[in-house]
C-alpha positions, 0 to 999 in steps of 0.5 A: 486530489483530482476536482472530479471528487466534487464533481461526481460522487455518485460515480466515484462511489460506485467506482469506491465500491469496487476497490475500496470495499472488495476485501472488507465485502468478501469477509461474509465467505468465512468471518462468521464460520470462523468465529462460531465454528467451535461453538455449541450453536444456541440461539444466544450464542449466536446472537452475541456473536451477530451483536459483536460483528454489527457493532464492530463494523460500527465502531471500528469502520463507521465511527473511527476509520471514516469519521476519525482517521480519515482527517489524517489526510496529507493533502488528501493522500491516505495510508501509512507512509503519507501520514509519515510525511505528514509527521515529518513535515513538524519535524517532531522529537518522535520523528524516528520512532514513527518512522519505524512504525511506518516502515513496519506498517508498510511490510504488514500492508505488503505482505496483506498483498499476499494474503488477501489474495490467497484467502479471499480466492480460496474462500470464493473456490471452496463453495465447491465443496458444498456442491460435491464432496468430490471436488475437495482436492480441486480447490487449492489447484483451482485457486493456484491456477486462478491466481497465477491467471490474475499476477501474470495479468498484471503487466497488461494493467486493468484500464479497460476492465477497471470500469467494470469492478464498481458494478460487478461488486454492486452485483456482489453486494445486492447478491448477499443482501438478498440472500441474507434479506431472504433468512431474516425474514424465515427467523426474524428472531435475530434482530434483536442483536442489532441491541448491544446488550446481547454483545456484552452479555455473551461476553460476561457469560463466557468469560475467557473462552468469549474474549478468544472468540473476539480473534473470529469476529475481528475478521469482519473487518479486516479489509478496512485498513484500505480505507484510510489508503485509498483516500487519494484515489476516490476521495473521502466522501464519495468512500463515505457514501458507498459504506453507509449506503451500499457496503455496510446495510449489505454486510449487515443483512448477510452476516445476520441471514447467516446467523438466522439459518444457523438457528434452525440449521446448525450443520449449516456451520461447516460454510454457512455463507453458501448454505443460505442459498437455494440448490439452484443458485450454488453455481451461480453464486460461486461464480459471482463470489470468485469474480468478487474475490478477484476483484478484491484481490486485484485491488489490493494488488494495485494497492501494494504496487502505489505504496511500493512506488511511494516507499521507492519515492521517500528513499525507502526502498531500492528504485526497482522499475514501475512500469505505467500501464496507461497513459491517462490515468498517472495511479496505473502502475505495474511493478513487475519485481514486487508482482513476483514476489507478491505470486510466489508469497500468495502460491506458498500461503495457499500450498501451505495452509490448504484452506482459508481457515487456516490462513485466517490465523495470519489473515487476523494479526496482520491487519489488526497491527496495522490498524493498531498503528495507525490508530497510534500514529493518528493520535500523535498527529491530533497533538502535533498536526491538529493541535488538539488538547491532551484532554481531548485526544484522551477522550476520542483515542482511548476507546479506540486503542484499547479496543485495538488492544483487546483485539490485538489480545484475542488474536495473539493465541493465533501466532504460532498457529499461522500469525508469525508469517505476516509479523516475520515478513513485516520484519524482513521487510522493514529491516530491509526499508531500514537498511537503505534508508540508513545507507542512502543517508551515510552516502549522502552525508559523505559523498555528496557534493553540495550546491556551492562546492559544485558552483565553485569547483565549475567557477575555478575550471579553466576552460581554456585548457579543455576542448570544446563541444561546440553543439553538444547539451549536456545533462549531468544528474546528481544524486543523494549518492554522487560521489565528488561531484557526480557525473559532471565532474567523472565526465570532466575527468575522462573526457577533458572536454567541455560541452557547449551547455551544461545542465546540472539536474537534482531532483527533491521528494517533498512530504507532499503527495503532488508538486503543482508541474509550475512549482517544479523547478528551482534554477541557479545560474552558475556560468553562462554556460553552466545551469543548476535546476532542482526539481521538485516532486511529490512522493505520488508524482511520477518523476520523468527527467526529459518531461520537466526539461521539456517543460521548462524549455517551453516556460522558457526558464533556462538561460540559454537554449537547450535542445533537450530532444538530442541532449546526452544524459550522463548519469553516475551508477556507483558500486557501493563496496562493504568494508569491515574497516568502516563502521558505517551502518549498525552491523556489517551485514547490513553493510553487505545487504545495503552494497548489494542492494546498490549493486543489483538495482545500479542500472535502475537507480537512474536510467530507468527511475528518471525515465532516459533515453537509453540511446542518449545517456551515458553511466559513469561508474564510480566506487564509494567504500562503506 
């Protein structure tokens, strides 16, 4: 994690406030509507309802996100997949079944790349409505064209206008605290629901009908599953800071303000967010609400951009291009594949479900699974990473769990009205993490070429009776896939040519987010003229071949002189192949999905993943039947 966490926290708390908090801080724009839409408007009611939103955000965010979960750190990197690596650094009986929960966590998080846009956008658009009827057909056109606007903007990156997020949301945020500060003030009769005696007793009153409602309040904070991920991007208390000082006493005075109009306005239901405020201020605050909403969706994007790149880095997912859209800043990435899908997922969920009412139903179970498993995933680690004792992860977790639970419970009634979408994605997503993962393994146990059987084969080779490159340097990678030796020995084959200098290049992703540069090479010297170097990455690192063999030739690490500025690279590009007579994954499709994925991504795997000069590298085909 970067020093400037220490350094400057009130600067990286504004700068939290802007990607960390933009989707849990535009909820005002339809959580409570969701919640009490249904129901006759009573003054308790409502104060049940305020009472359980306070106290949700209390207890869910303050007291187990930023307090508990946040200790689940893999040196300072946050979300699912590190806290996978984490676990797997134990090596635990359990590794498998949290691999799974990871990987289908990773798809929730995903496919939160689609809805989060969609919702939040829509939401910020439909304050037409409450200007003039008439622009009721203009929204979903309106929100289509603002969100085709936001994905094709994401080649450019956002390193000039990213200053800007921290005080545009702060605009946001003093915003809806005015105009909530503004009602309470007109109905200070809501304050009593800072009390959680009127939580509890709406619940005991309406029974049933009570714990279904609790599916619309969880909407409160959905958006603070992001937390836990942007850990290594601002730090823990710089995060900590905006909550308690800005995002949370803001929240709170909205949702109350809106509470405290609906008392004595209860039409004001059908979108209470944009009633509360003057005649005068309905243009303008739609303006700043879709800049918000933007802003958050924008950070959820770049978001799923970091996990794909740490998914692509721990082997789960094919080596699709990541593009650095800044030369500064190592985190700005785009990934013009997963930005696509991302747009046509986002435009099918708005022409789909049409309103952001609608789109609550998946919005709700998504994040709720999430937050379940790493709630789970968290309490393994307190045995296994913390050594806590079982009595003491009982008291600290189980109220946790089982208030995810009865979250979980109230939203399941919303999974055939629109809940199935982000579970199904989640899914196919997962299976697909899946497949390659256990495709990559079969290759690696079967094809492989170890360390010694390669130093033996170049120890046995006769270099007499193969012409000699006299001023050729020769850079041969290896991979978990290379078949009998890989490139060099392919290259040998054809060429029965020998290069001056050879370098054997593999490289290693730690369950570590950053691998100090220093700590990146392990070198073994075979010949005088043969050298094998590993190196070694995190699985936030970004891994460019040519970058760590100009570091190492500037440590002066090598054996001998290598001109890496004019070396050629020679890379192996396998063609896996599905064969019903090898039984080799679970089905034969996922044989077929796996070789397919090998054959549309070959190009990438290599050239463009280790960052090569196209002009000076050479692919090898090779054939590797499963």
């Amino acid at each position: 994690m970067n020093n400037t966490n220490k350094k400057f926290p009130l600067a990286l708390s504004l700068g939290a406030l802007g990607v960390v908090f933009g989707d849990i801080g535009t909820s005002p724009l339809y959580a409570l509507r969701e919640t009490l839409g249904d129901l006759p408007l009573t003054r308790v009611d409502i104060l049940g309802v305020l009472s359980l939103i306070f106290w949700s955000l209390i207890f869910i965010i303050s007291l187990k996100y930023l307090v508990i979960v946040f200790r689940a750190d893999n040196e300072g990197e946050g979300g699912g997949l590190a806290l996978l690596a984490l676990l797997k650094q134990k090596a635990t009986k359990h590794e498998h079944l949290f691999y799974l929960l990871a990987i289908f966590s990773a798809g929730l998080l995903l496919g939160d790349g689609m809805l989060t846009p969609a919702i939040s956008v829509t939401s910020a658009i439909e304050g037409l409505k409450t200007i003039s009827p008439r622009f009721d057909d203009l929204i979903i056109p309106l929100s289509g064209g603002i969100l085709i606007l936001l994905f094709f903007m994401q080649s450019h990156g956002t390193e000039k206008i990213g200053a800007t997020f921290g005080p545009l949301l702060l605009i946001w945020f003093i915003t809806i605290a005015v105009l909530g500060i503004v009602e309470i003030n007109r109905h200070r009769e809501v304050l009593p629901a800072l009390n959680p005696y009127y939580a509890f007793k709406y619940l005991y009153d309406n029974g049933m009908k009570g714990y279904l409602l609790l599916g619309g309040v969880f909407l409160v904070v959905t958006g603070g599953e992001a937390l836990y991920a942007d850990i290594g991007h601002f730090g823990k208390n710089p995060i900590r800071y905006s909550w308690f000082l800005v995002a949370l006493p803001c929240l709170v005075l909205n949702y109350f303000g809106q509470g405290a109009h609906l008392i004595s306005h209860p039409e004001a239901i059908a979108n209470p967010f944009y009633m509360i405020a003057p005649d005068w201020f309905s243009i303008p605050l739609l303006i700043i609400s879709t800049i918000a909403t933007v802003i958050a969706s924008q950070a959820v994007i770049t978001a799923t951009f970091s996990l794909t790149k740490q998914a692509i880095l721990l082997g789960l997912c094919p080596r699709i291009p990541i593009i650095q859209t800044s030369k500064e800043h190592i985190g700005q990435i785009y990934i013009p594949q997963m930005n696509f899908v991302l747009l046509i997922g986002t435009l099918l969920l708005i022409f789909t479900f049409k309103s952001s009412s609608n789109m609550t139903h998946a919005y709700g179970i998504a994040v709720n699974l999430v937050m379940l498993l790493v709630t789970t995933m968290v309490t393994y680690a307190a045995r296994q990473v913390w050594g806590w004792s079982i009595l003491r992860i009982v008291v600290v977790f189980t109220p946790f769990l089982f208030v995810d639970f009865v979250f979980l419970g109230a939203n399941a009634h919303k999974f055939l009205t629109g809940g199935w979408v982000p579970v199904c994605f989640a899914l196919i997503v997962s299976y697909i993490m899946y497949t390659w993962n256990l495709g990559l393994q079969y290759l690696k146990e079967n094809f492989y070429m170890q360390k010694d059987d390669i130093s033996k084969i170049i120890k046995q080779l006769n270099y007499k009776s193969l012409n000699q490159l006299p001023g050729v340097n020769a850079i041969f990678l290896t991979d978990t896939y290379d078949r009998s030796g890989g490139s060099f020995l392919h290259f040998l084959k054809l060429s029965y040519a020998v290069p001056e200098n050879i370098l054997i290049v593999s490289y290693v992703v730690e369950n570590k987010p950053y691998i100090h540069r220093d700590k990146r090479f392990e070198i073994h010297q075979i010949d005088k003229r043969v050298c094998e170097i590993t190196l070694h990455y995190g699985f936030m690192d970004n891994i460019s071949v040519p970058k760590a063999l100009a570091r190492a030739c500037e440590k002066k690490l090598l054996p001998f002189k290598l001109e890496w500025e004019s070396a050629t690279y020679l890379v192996e590009i396998p063609n896996v192949i599905a064969s019903k007579k090898k039984k080799t994954l679970m089905f034969h499709w996922q044989e077929k999905l796996f070789a397919f994925l090998m054959r549309n991504y070959s190009a990438n795997l290599n050239i463009e993943f280790y960052q090569l000069p196209y002009n000076r590298t050479i692919a090898i085909g090779t054939y590797c039947l499963i």
